[in-house]
PLY file of the C-alpha trace (Angstrom):
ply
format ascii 1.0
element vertex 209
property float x
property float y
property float z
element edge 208
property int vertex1
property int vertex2
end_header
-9.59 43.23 -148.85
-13.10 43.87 -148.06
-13.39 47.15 -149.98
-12.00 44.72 -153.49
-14.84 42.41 -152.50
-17.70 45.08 -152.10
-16.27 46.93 -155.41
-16.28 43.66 -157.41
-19.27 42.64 -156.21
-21.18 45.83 -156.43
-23.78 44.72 -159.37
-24.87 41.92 -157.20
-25.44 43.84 -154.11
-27.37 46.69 -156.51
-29.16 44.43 -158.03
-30.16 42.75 -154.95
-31.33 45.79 -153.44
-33.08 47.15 -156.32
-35.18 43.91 -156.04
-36.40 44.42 -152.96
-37.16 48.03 -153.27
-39.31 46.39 -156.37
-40.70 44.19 -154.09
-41.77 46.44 -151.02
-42.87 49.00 -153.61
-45.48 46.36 -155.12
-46.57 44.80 -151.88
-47.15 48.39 -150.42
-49.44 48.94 -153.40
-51.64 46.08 -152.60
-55.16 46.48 -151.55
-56.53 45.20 -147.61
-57.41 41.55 -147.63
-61.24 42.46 -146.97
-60.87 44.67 -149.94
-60.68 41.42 -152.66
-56.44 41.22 -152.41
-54.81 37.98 -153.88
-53.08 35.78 -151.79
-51.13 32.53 -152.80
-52.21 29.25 -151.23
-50.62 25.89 -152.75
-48.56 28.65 -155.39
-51.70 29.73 -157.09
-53.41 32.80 -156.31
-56.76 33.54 -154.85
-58.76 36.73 -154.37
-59.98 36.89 -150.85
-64.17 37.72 -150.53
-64.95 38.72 -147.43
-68.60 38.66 -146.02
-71.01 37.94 -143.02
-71.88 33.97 -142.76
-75.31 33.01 -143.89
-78.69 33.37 -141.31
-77.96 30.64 -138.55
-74.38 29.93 -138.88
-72.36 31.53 -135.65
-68.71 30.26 -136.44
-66.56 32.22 -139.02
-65.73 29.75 -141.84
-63.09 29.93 -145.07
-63.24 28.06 -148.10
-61.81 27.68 -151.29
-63.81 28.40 -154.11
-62.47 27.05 -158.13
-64.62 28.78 -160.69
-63.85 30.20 -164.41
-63.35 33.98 -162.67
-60.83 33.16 -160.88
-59.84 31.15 -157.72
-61.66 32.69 -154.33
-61.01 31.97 -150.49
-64.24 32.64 -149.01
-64.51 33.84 -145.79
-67.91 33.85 -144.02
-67.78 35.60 -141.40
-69.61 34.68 -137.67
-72.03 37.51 -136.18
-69.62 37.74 -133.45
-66.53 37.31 -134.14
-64.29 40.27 -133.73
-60.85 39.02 -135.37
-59.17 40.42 -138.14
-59.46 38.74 -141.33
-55.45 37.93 -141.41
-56.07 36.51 -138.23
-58.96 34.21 -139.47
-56.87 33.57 -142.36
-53.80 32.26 -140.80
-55.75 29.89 -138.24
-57.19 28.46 -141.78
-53.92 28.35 -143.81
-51.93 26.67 -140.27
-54.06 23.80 -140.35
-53.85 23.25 -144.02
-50.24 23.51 -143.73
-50.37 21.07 -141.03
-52.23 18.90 -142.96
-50.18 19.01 -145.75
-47.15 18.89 -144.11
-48.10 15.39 -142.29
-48.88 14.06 -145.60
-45.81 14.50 -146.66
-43.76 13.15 -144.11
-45.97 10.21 -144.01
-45.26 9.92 -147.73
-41.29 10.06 -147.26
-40.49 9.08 -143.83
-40.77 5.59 -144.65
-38.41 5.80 -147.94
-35.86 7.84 -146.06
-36.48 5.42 -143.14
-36.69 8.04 -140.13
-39.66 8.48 -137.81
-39.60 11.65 -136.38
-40.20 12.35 -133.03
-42.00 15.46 -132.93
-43.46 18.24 -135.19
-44.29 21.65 -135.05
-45.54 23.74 -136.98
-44.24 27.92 -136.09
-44.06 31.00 -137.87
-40.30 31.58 -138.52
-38.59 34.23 -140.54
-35.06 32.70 -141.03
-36.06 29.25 -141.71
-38.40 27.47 -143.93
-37.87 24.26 -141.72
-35.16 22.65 -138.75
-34.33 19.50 -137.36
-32.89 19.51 -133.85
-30.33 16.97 -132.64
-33.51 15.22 -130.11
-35.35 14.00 -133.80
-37.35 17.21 -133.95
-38.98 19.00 -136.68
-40.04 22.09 -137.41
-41.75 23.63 -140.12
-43.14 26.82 -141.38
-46.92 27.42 -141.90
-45.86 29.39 -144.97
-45.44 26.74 -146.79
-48.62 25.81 -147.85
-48.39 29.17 -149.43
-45.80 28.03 -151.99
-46.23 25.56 -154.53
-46.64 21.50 -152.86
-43.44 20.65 -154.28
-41.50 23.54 -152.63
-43.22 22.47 -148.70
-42.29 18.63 -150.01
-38.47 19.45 -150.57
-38.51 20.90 -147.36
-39.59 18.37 -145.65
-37.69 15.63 -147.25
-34.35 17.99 -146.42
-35.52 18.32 -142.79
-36.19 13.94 -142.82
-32.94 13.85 -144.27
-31.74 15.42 -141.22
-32.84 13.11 -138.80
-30.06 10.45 -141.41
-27.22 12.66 -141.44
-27.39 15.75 -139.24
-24.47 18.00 -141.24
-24.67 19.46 -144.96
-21.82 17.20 -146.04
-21.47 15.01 -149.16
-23.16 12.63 -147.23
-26.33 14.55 -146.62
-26.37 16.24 -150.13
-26.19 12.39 -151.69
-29.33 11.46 -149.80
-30.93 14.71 -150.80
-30.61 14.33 -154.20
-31.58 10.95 -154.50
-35.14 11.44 -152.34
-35.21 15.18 -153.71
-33.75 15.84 -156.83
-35.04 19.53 -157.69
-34.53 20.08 -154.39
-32.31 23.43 -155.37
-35.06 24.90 -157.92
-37.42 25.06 -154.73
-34.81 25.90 -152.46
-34.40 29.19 -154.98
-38.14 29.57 -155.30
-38.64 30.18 -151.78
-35.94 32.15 -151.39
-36.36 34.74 -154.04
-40.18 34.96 -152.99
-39.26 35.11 -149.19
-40.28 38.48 -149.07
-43.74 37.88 -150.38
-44.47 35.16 -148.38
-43.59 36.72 -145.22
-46.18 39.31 -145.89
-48.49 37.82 -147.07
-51.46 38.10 -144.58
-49.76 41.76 -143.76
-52.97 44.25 -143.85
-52.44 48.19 -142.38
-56.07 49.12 -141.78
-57.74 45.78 -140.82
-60.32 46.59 -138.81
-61.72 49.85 -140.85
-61.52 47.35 -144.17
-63.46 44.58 -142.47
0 1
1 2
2 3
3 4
4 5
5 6
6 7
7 8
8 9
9 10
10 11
11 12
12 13
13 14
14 15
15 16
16 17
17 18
18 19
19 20
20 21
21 22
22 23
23 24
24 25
25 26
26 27
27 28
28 29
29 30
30 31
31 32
32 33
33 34
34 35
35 36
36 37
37 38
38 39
39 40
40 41
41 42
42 43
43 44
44 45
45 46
46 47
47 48
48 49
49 50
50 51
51 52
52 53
53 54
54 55
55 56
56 57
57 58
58 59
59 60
60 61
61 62
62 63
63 64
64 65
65 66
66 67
67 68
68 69
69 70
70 71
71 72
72 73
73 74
74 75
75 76
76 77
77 78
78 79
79 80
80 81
81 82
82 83
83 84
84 85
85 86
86 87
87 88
88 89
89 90
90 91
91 92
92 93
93 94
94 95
95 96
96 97
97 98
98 99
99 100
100 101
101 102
102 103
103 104
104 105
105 106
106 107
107 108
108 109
109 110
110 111
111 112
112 113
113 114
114 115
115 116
116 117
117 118
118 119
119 120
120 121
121 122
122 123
123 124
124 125
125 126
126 127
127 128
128 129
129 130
130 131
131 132
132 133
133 134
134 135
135 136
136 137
137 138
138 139
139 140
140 141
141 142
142 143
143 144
144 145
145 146
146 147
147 148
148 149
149 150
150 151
151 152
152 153
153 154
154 155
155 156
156 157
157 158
158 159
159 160
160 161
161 162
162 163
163 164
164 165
165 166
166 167
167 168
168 169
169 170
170 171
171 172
172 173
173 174
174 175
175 176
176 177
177 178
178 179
179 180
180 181
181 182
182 183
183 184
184 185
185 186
186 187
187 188
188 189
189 190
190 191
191 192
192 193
193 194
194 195
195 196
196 197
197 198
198 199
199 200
200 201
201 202
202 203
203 204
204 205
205 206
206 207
207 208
């Protein structure tokens, strides 16, 4: 029985794995952050500049800089500070995310009608957000990577949650009706999983810095 399944569904596992190999080809190929790579923030990409922070500024600072050449996040880097540029990236893009992410359950909660009782945001590879029996949320920082409608759906699924805890007819009925391309996103992020994951991923990032 499971060798009819795996024959019959043979073009869809091929497939499948000839996408990824596509994929971990062309992130492989990409250059070091420092070096000017693009990175998604909000679902439009940005070309990382790296360099040292202007005379009498000490902190390391990022910023996003709009201009007809392109999108930039500009980081200006403190005289002392020692971190790798993923790492000074990912503090910046967590509290964006954070940001975001409370916006958007401020913006829903009410219409759903749930308060929840805690939030976190994490770094998780399986899951894209979770609601635990207690009323908690969790959510991760990768989202603000994606395009704001793709971190919204997730929220409103996790608030959704906190209604009706199961994936019944119940729950889907309430999903639709707060977020009705909820499944377009629900794709997106799952067919650029890969990406997102390694984003920030640099090999040599002290040497490039």
């Amino acid at each position: 029985m499971i060798d009819a399944f795996l024959v019959e569904r043979e073009p869809w596992i091929r497939r499948h794995l000839d996408r990824h190999a596509v994929t971990r080809e062309r992130l492989a190929e990409r250059p070091p952050l420092a070096a000017g790579r693009e990175i998604l923030y909000r679902g439009i990409s940005h070309r990382v500049f790296v360099r040292a922070a202007p005379a009498g500024i000490r902190t390391t600072r990022v910023s996003r800089v709009g201009g007809d050449d392109g999108d930039e996040l500009m980081v200006e880097r403190g005289p002392r500070d020692r971190r790798a540029i993923a790492a000074v990236l990912e503090g910046w893009l967590r509290d964006r995310a954070r940001a975001d992410i409370a916006l958007a359950l401020e913006r829903h909660g009410p219409e759903i009608g749930v308060d929840p009782d805690r939030v976190t945001i994490r770094d998780t590879t399986s899951r894209w957000g979770s609601c635990s029996r207690s009323g908690a949320l969790s959510f991760s920082w990768r989202l603000v990577l994606a395009p704001p409608p793709a971190l919204e759906s997730v929220v409103i699924h996790e608030l959704c949650h906190l209604r009706v805890f199961g994936h019944g007819p119940r729950f889907q009925r309430l999903l639709k009706r707060h977020a009705p391309e909820h499944a377009r996103w629900r794709r997106w992020l799952r067919q650029h999983a890969a990406e997102l994951h390694a984003m920030l991923d640099d090999p040599c990032p002290s040497e490039a810095d």
